[in-house]
N, C-alpha and C positions, 0 to 999 in steps of 0.2 A: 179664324182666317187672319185678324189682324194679327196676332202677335205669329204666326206663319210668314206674314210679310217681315214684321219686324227681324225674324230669327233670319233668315235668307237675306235680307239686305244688308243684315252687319256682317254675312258672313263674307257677302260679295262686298262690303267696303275693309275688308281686313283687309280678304285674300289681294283684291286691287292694289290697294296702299303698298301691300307688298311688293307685287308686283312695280308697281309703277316706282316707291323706293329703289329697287334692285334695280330697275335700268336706268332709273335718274342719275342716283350714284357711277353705276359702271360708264354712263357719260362722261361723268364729271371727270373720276378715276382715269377716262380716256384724254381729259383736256390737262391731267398733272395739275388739278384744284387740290387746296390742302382741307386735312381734314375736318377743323372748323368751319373752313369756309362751306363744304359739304353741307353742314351739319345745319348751319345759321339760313341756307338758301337752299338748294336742292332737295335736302329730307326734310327739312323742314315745311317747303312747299307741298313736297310729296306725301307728308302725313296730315296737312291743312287742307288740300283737295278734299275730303270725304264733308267737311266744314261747308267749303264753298260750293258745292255743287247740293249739297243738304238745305245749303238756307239759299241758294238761286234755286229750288225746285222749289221749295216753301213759299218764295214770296211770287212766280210762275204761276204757282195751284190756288193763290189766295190766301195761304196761312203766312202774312208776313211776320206774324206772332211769333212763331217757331225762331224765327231767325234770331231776334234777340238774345232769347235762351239761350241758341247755338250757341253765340260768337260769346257770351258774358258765361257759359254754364263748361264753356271748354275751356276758356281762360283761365277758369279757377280751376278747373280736372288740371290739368295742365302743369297748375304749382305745387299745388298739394296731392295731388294723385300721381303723378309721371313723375315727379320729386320724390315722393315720399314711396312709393312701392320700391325703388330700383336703391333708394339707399339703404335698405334692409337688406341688401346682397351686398353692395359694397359700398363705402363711403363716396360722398362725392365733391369735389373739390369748386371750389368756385373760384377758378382763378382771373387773376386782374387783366386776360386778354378780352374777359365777356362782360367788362366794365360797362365797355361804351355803349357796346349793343343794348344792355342791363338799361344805362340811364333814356336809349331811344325808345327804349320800352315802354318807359314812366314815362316821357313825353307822348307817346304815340296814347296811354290808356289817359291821361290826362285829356288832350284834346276830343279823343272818344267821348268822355264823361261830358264835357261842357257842351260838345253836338248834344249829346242823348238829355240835356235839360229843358229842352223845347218838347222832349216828351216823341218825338221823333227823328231819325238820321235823312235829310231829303239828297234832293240828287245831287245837287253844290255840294253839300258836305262830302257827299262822296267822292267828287270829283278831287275834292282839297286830300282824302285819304288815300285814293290811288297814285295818287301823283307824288305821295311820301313814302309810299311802297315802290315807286322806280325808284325815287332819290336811294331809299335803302339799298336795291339793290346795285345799283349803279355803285354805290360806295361800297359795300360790300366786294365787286367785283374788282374794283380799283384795290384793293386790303387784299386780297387774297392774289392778287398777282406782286405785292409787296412781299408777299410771308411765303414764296413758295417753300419755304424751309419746313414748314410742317408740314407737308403733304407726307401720307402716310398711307400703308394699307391695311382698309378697315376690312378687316376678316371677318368682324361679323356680320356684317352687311354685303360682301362680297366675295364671294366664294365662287367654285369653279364654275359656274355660268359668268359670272364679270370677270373673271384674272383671265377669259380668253381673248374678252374685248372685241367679239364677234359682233360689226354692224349690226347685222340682221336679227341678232338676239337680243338687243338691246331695244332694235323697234317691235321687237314682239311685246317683249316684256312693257313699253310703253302703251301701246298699242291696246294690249289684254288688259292694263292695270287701269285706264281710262274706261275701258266698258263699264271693268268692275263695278267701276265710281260712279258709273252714270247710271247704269240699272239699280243699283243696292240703295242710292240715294233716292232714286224712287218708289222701292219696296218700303224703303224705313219710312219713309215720309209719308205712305198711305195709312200704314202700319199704325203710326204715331197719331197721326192726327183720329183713324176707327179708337184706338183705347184713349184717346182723351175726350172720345165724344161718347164712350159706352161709360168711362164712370164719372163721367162730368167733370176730368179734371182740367183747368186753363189750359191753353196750348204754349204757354209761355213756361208754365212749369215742366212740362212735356218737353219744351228744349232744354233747358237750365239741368234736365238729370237722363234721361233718357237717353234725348240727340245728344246732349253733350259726351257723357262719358262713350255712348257710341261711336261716334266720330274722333273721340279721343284715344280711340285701341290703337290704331296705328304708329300714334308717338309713344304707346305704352311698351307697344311690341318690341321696336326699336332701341327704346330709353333700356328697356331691361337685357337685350341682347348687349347693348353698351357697357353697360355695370358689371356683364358675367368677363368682359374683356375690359374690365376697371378703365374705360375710355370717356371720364366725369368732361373733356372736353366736350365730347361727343352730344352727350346728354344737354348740359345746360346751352348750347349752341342749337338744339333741337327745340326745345323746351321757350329760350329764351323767343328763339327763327319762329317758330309756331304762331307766337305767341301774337308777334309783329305782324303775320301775314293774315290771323283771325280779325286783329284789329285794323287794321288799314287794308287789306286786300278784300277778305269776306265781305267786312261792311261797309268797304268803300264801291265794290262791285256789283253788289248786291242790292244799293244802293241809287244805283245807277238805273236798275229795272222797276224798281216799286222804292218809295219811301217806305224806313221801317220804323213799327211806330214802339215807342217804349212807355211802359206803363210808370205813371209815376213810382207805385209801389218796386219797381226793379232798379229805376235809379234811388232812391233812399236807402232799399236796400240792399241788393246783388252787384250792382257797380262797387257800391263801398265795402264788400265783402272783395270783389274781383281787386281793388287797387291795396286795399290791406295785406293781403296773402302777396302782393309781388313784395308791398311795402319790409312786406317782414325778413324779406332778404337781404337788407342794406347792413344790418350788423354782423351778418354772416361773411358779407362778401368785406367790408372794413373793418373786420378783426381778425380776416382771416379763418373764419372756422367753417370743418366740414360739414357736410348734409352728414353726417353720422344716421347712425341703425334707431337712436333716439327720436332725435329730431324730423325721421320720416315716418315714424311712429307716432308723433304729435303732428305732423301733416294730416297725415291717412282719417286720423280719430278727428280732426277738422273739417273733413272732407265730409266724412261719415255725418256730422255735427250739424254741417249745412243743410246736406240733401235731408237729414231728417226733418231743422227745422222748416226749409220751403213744402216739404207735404203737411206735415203735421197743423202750422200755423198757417197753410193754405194763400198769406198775405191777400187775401181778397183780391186775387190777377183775376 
């Protein structure tokens, strides 16, 4: 029965995500938002809901365990997995408009890290992350009525349900894409926490590969419909947007309802796993080189590398 929950609730936090993407977007697309900005704020939200509603169900039910895993075991799906699957379709460019976002990133995972050294996120900390999740988007909003010159139509994300632009299909598709998120995040989380108590494994490691790359299909979905329309904007503004809204919104929110507690073993080792993989894109993006079909081939085989070592060596979570 558990992993019956487990399968039906990813399937209702894909189909949601989807859903809720396609009418976020077709909003946006209705307010003449350019397509970065889309990407960095709206789908990026829209594919981090399965995240936030995953670890505020978790710390709800009493597994505030799970939530860690979430937010640090997405972060790294996220670089090396949403990165690395979608540049084996087409390369991906890292251009210098996702600079800035890039460097708020490494601020935002830095100050994450130095909360998470007391071994727990409390409700202050949290308040300090949400409150740099408006500033984000506030500035965000302010940039992207600067640049309306890139606004553009994303065709793969918006196809003849959003090029009508029809209110009332826009609230459905929110509407539907929200249940999604709030049933599937419940199934998974029942799911999740029955197979981590049937084979005794931590529930910390349960979020770090499971919820994580779970909750991660949504930016997978997207990232890779991106690449078949070679739109590397698209991607690392999703990628990058996620990435921000995991780290200051999930765990600034979530935060808010239970303190989360973190295990020493996940800051020594999964944080410094989590800031390495962004770390590793600084020479990418200042020399200019692409996510090439290589390079996401050495993501993936990282990815793989990880999740093997957290089961295999167990780290006593």
């Amino acid at each position: 029965m558990n992993y019956f929950f487990v399968a039906i609730g990813l399937s209702l936090l894909i189909l949601g995500g989807e859903f809720l993407v396609r009418g976020a977007v077709s909003l946006a697309l209705r307010l003449k938002v350019s397509t970065l900005l889309i990407a960095l704020t709206v789908v990026a939200f829209g594919t981090s809901m399965p995240e936030l509603l995953v670890s505020l169900d978790a710390a709800i039910s009493g597994s505030p365990e799970l939530t860690i895993g979430n937010i640090v075991g997405s972060n790294i799906a996220n670089i090396l997995l949403i990165l690395g699957l979608p540049a084996l379709i087409a390369p991906i460019v890292l251009g210098y408009e996702n600079i800035k976002n890039y460097l708020i990133l490494i601020v935002a995972y830095i100050l994450f890290i130095i909360f998470s050294l007391n071994f727990e996120i409390n409700k202050f900390e949290g308040i300090i992350l949400s409150f740099l999740l408006v500033l984000f988007l506030f500035n965000s909003y302010i940039q992207g009525k600067k640049d309306r010159k890139k606004f553009q139509s994303i065709s793969s994300e918006v196809n003849s349900l959003e090029s009508s632009n029809k209110l009332f299909i826009i609230i459905i598709l929110l509407v539907v894409g929200l249940l999604g998120l709030f049933f599937g995040s419940d199934l998974l989380i029942k799911g999740a926490i029955g197979i981590a108590s049937d084979f005794n494994v931590p529930k910390e490691i349960i979020g770090l590969s499971l919820l994580a790359i779970g909750t991660s299909l949504p930016e997978l979905s997207t990232s890779i419909i991106a690449a078949l329309k070679k739109q590397s904007d698209f991607i690392i503004g999703n990628v990058i947007g996620s990435n921000i809204f995991n780290t200051l919104g999930v765990a600034g929110i979530t935060s808010l309802v239970v303190s989360i507690p973190v295990k020493k073993e996940i800051v020594l080792f999964d944080l410094s796993i989590m800031f390495l993989s962004l770390i590793f894109l600084v020479p990418l993006f200042l020399l200019k080189i692409k996510i090439s079909k290589y390079i996401g081939i050495l993501f993936f085989i990282s990815y793989i590398t990880y999740i093997y070592t957290i089961f295999i060596y167990d780290k006593n979570l």
